[in-house]
C-alpha positions in Angstrom: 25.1 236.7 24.6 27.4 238.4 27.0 28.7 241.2 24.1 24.9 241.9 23.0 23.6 242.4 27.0 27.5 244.9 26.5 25.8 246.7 23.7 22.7 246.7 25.3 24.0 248.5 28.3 26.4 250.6 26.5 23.2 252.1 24.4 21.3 252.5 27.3 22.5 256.7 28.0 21.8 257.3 24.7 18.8 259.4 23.5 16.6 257.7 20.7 16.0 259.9 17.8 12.1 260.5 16.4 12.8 261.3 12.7 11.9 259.0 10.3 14.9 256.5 9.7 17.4 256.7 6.7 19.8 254.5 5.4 22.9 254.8 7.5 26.3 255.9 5.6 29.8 254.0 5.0 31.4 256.3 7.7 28.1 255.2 9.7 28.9 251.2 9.2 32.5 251.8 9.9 32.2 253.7 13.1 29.7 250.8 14.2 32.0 248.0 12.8 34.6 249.9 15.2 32.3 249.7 18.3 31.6 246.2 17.5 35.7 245.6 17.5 36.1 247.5 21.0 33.3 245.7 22.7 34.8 242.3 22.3 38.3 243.6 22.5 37.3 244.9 25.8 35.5 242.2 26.5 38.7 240.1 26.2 40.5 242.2 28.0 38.4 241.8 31.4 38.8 238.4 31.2 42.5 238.6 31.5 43.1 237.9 27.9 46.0 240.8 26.4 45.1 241.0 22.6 48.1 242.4 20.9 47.9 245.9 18.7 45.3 246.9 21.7 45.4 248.8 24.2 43.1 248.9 27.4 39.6 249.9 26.0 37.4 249.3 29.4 37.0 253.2 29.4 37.4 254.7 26.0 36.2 251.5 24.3 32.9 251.8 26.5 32.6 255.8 26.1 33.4 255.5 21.9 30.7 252.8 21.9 28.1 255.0 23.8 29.1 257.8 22.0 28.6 256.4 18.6 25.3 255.3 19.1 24.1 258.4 20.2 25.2 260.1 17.7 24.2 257.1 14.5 20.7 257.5 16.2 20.5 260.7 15.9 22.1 261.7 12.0 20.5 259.1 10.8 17.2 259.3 12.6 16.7 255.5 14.0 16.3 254.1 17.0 18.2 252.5 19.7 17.2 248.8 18.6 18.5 249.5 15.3 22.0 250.6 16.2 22.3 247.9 18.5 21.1 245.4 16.2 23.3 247.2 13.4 26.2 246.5 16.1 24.8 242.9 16.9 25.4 241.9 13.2 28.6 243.2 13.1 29.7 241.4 16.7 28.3 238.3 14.8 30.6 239.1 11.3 33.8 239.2 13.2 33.2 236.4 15.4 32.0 234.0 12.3 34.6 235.1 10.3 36.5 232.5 9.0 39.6 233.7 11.1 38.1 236.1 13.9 41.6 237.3 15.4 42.7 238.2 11.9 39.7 239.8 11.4 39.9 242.1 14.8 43.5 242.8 14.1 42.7 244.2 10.5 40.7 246.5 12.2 42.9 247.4 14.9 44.6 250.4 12.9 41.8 252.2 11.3 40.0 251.6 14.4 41.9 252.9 16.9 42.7 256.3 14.5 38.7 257.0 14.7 38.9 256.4 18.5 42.0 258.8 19.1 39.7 261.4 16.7 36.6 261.1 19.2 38.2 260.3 23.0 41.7 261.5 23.6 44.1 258.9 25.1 44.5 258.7 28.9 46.6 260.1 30.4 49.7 258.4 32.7 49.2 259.7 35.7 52.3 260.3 38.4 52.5 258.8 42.0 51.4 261.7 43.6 48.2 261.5 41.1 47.7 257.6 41.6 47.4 258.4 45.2 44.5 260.9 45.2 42.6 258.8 42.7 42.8 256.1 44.8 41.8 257.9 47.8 38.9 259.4 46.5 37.9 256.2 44.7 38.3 254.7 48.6 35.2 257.8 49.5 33.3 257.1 46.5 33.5 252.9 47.2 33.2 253.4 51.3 30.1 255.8 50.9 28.3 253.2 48.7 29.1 250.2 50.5 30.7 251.0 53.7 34.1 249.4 54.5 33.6 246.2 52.2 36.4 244.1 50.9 36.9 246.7 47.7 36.9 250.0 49.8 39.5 248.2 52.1 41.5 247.0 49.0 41.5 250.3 47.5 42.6 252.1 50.9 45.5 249.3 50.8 46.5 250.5 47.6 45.9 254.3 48.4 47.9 254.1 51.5 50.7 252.3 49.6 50.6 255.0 46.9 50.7 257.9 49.1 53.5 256.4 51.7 55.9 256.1 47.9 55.1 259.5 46.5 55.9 260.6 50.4 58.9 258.9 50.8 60.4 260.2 47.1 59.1 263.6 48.0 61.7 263.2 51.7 64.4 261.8 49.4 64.4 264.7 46.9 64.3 267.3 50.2 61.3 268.2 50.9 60.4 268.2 54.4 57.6 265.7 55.7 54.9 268.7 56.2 55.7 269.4 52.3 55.2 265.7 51.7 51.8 266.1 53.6 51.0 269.1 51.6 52.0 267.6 47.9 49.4 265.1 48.5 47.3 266.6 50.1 47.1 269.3 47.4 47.3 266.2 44.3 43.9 265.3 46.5 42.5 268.3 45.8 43.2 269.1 42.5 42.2 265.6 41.4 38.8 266.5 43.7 38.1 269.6 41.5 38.9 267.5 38.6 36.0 265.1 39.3 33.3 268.2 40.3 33.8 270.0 37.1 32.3 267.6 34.8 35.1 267.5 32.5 35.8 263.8 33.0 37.9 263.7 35.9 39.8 260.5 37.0 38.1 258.8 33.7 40.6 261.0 32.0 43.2 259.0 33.7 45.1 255.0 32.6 44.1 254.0 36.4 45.6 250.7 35.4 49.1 252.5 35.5 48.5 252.6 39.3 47.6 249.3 40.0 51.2 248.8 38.7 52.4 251.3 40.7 51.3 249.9 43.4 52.7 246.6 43.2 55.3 245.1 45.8 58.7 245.8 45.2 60.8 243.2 45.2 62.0 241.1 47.9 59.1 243.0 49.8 55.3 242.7 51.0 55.3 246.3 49.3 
């Protein structure tokens, strides 16, 4: 139930088409079989479960799956209920399979070659970088909620972030008013980013961060 309400919400941006429907193609079934595979990879993966041969799909996963459904609707002229029921049978075929990791794996490959075709990888962002994501995820997340748990997580992480890239920045020989000014710059480039519509911080593996930001050893952080 919890990968169909996925496919449901997934589907939701995209526009149904009016034409009259037509039989969808192999490259049709494939590239739903493939958004079938990525919703309960992803799926998976917010759980906490690491599926080897995968890599994090929370964000291209999500915008493959939305993009593909768009675009079945549209070429072969049926509606949204259709692709997601189209993607509903093939969420039940892997699960029902008679060995449902071996069946996801199998697709792993083919799968992941359509989905570097249609959403380029993420990229790893630096320090510097991880630091004004963070920071303007803190505005997005305080403007929406205030200072709740998450924005004050977040500004933890930020400040963390931002105190590393500054002290690397002193140890290579840059003054501290450079420091100030590298991030403050990173801030605003990564700002621009996000206004021009061209995918900002979604263009990003935000999850190399988080592991940038973890303690060091033998140290709160």
């Amino acid at each position: 139930m919890r990968l169909l309400a996925l496919a449901s919400v997934m589907l939701s941006a995209a526009t149904p088409a009016t034409a009259q429907p037509t039989p969808l193609t192999e490259a049709h079934r494939t590239d739903l079989r493939c958004a079938a595979a990525f919703a309960i990879v992803a799926l998976e993966q917010s759980d906490g479960d690491a599926l080897e041969g995968w890599p994090p799909l929370a964000v291209r996963g999500k915008r493959f799956f939305a993009d593909t459904g768009e675009r079945v609707m549209k070429e072969a002229g049926i509606s949204r209920d259709a692709v997601r029921d189209a993607i509903a049978g093939e969420v039940r075929s892997l699960q029902t399979a008679a060995d449902p990791d071996a069946a996801l794996t199998a697709l792993a490959r083919p799968c992941l070659a359509r989905l570097d075709a249609s959403v380029p990888p993420l990229k790893v962002p630096d320090l510097k970088q991880c630091a004004a994501i963070m920071a303007l995820a803190v505005d997005e997340v305080h403007a929406r909620e205030g200072m709740s748990a998450a924005a004050k997580d977040l500004k933890t992480l930020a400040s963390v972030l931002a105190s590393r890239e500054r002290e690397a920045l002193v140890a290579a020989g840059r003054s501290g008013d450079e420091a100030d000014r590298t991030l403050a710059e990173a801030r605003e480039a990564m700002a621009a980013e996000a206004a021009d519509g061209a995918g900002g911080v979604d263009k990003y593996d935000i999850a190399h961060c988080y592991d940038l930001a973890k303690p060091n050893e033998k140290s709160h952080y």
